[in-house]
C-alpha positions as CSV (number, residue, x, y, z in Angstrom):
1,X,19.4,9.6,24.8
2,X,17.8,7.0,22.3
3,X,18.5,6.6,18.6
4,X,15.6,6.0,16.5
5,X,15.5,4.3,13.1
6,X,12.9,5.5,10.5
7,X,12.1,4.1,7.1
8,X,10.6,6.4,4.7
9,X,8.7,5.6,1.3
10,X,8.6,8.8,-0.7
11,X,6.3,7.8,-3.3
12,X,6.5,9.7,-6.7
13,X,3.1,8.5,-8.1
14,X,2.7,9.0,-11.3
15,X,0.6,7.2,-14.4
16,X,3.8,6.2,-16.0
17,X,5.8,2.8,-16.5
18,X,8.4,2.9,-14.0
19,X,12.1,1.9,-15.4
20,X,12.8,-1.6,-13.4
21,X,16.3,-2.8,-13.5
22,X,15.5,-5.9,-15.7
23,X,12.9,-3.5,-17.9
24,X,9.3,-3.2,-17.5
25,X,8.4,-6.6,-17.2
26,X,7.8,-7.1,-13.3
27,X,8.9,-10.7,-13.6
28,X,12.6,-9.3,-13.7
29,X,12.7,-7.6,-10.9
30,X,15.2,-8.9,-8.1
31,X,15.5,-7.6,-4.9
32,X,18.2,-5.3,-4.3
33,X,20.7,-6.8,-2.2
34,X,21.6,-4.8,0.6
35,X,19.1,-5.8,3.3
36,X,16.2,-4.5,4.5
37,X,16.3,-1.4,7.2
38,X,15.5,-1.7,10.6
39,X,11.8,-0.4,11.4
40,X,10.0,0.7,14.3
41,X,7.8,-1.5,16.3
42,X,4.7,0.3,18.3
43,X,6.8,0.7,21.0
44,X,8.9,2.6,19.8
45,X,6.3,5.4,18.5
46,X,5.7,6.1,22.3
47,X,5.8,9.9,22.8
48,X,6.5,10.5,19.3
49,X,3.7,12.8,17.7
50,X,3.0,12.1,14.0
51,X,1.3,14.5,11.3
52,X,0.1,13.9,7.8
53,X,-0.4,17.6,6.2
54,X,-1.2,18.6,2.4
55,X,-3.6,16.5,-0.1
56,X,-2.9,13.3,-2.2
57,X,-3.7,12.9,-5.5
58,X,-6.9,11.3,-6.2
59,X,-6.2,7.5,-8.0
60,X,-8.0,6.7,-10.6
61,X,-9.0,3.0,-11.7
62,X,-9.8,1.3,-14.7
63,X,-12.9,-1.2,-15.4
64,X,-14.7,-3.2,-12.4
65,X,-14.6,-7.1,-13.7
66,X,-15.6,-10.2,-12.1
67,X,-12.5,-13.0,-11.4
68,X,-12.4,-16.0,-13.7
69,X,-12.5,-18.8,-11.2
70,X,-13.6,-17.7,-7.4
71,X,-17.0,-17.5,-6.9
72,X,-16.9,-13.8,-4.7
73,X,-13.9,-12.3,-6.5
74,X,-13.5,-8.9,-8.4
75,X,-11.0,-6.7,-9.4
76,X,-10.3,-3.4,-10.6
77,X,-8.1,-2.3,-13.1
78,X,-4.7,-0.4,-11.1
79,X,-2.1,-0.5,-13.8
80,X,-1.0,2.9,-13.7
81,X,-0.3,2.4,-10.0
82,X,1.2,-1.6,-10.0
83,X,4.9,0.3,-9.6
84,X,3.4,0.5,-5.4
85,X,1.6,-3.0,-5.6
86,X,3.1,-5.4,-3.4
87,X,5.2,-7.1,-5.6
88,X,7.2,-3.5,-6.3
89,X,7.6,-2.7,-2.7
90,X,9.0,-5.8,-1.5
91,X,11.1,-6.1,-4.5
92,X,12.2,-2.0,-4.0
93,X,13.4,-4.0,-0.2
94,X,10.1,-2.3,2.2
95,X,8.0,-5.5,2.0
96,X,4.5,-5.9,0.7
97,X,3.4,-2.5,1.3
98,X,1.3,-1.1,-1.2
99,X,-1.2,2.4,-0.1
100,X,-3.6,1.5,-1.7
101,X,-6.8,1.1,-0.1
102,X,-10.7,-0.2,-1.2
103,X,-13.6,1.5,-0.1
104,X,-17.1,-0.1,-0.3
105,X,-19.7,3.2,0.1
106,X,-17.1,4.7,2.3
107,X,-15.9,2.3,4.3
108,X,-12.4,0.2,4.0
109,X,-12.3,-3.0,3.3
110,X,-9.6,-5.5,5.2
111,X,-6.1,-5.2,3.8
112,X,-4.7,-8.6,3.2
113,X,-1.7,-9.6,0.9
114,X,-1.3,-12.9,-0.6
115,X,-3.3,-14.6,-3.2
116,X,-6.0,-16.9,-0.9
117,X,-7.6,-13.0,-0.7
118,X,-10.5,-14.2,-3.1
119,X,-10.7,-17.7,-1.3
120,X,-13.3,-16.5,1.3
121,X,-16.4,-13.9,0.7
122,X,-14.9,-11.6,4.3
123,X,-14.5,-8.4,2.3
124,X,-10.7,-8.0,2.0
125,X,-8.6,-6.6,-1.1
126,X,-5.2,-6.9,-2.1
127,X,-2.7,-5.2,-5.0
128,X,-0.1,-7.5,-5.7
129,X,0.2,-5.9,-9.5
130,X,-1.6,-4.3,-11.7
131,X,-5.2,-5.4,-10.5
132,X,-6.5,-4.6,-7.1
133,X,-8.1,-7.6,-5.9
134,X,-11.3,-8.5,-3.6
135,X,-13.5,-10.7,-2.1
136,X,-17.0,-9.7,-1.9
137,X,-18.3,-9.4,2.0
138,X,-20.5,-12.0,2.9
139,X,-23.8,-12.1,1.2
140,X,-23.1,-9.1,-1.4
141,X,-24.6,-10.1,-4.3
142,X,-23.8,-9.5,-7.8
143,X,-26.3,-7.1,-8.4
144,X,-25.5,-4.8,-5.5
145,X,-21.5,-4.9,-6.9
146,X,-22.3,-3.1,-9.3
147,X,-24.4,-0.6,-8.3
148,X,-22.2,0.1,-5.2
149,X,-19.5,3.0,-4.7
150,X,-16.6,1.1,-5.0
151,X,-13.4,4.0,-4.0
152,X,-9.4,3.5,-4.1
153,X,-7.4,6.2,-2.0
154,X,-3.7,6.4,-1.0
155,X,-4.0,5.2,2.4
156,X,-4.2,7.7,5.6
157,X,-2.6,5.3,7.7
158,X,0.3,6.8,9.9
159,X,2.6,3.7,10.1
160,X,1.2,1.1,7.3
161,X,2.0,-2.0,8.3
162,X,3.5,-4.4,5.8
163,X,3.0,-7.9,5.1
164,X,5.9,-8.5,6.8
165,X,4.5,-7.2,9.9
166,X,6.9,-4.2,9.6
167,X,5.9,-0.5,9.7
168,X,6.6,2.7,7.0
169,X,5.5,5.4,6.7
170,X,4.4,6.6,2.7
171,X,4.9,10.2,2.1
172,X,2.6,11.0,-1.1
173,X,3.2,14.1,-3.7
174,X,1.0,16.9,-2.1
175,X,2.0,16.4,1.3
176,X,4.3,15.7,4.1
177,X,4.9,14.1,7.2
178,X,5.9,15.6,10.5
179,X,7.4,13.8,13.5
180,X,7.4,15.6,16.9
181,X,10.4,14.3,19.1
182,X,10.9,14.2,22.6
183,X,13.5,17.1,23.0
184,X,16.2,14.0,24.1
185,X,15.5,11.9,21.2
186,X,17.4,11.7,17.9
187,X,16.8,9.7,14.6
188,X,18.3,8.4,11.6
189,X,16.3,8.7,8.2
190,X,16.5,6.0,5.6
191,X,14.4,6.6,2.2
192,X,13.1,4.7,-0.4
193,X,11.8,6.7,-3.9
194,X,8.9,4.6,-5.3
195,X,8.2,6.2,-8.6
């Protein structure tokens, strides 16, 4: 008989300001300092059936706007969501891990954490804050931007992979997740509230 480990993020998402130990400013934030939990690698997901049931609320976004400074970035407005940006989750202790994810007419764009995400026009997004970030794919140009159907959505990824190259699993308000063992197996939880 095998012991699994399992590292849950039960998210309560909500459009509110989140109370952070330092106080709402993100800058204070410090990681808590017990360390990280052990995660499951692909591996280990062998034989083991996993369900997403239920609906997730629908995020809403703020105002489209071009970056500043790179020449194929743009961003939209995520505020009321930056307590799951990547800068929350890895200070919460799950990595960069945010479920957020950027449609362009349907389809997602690459998820890629770090800054150099606008350095390239290759179509990839990232929410390090308040602001989800993109690159443009290569030869969009500005006038299609704004006439395209540009969606956010909670992820329906069953593990997301972090930054970090570790997996969790998000479990959203509205649904649940269901993990069919092997009869032999047995598994620890470990949770994280995100709200």
């Amino acid at each position: 008989m095998s012991e699994r480990h399992v590292f849950f993020v039960l998210a309560a998402l909500t459009a509110c300001t989140p109370e952070w130990p330092g106080g709402h400013d993100d800058r204070a934030m410090k990681p808590p300092p017990a360390p990280p939990p052990e995660f499951w690698t692909d591996d280990e997901l062998d034989g083991i059936a996993l369900a997403r049931s239920g609906e997730a609320p629908e995020v809403q976004v703020g105002e489209l706007s071009k970056h500043s400074v790179a020449a194929c970035g743009w961003s939209l407005d995520v505020k009321q969501w930056r307590h799951v940006g990547d800068r929350a989750t890895k200070a919460a202790g799950i990595g960069r891990a945010s479920p957020l994810e950027l449609l362009l007419d349907g389809e997602p764009l690459q998820r890629r954490h770090g800054s150099n995400v606008l350095s390239e026009c290759v179509g990839q997004y990232v929410q390090p804050n308040r602001q989800l970030m993109f690159s443009l794919p290569s030869g969009m140009a500005k006038a299609e931007v704004e006439t395209a159907e540009w969606t956010v959505r909670l992820t329906p990824e069953l593990p997301l992979r972090t930054a970090e190259g570790e997996e969790v699993f998000w479990v959203y308000p509205g649904t649940q997740l269901t993990f069919t063992l092997p009869a032999e197996e047995t598994f620890e939880v470990e949770a994280e509230l995100v709200s």
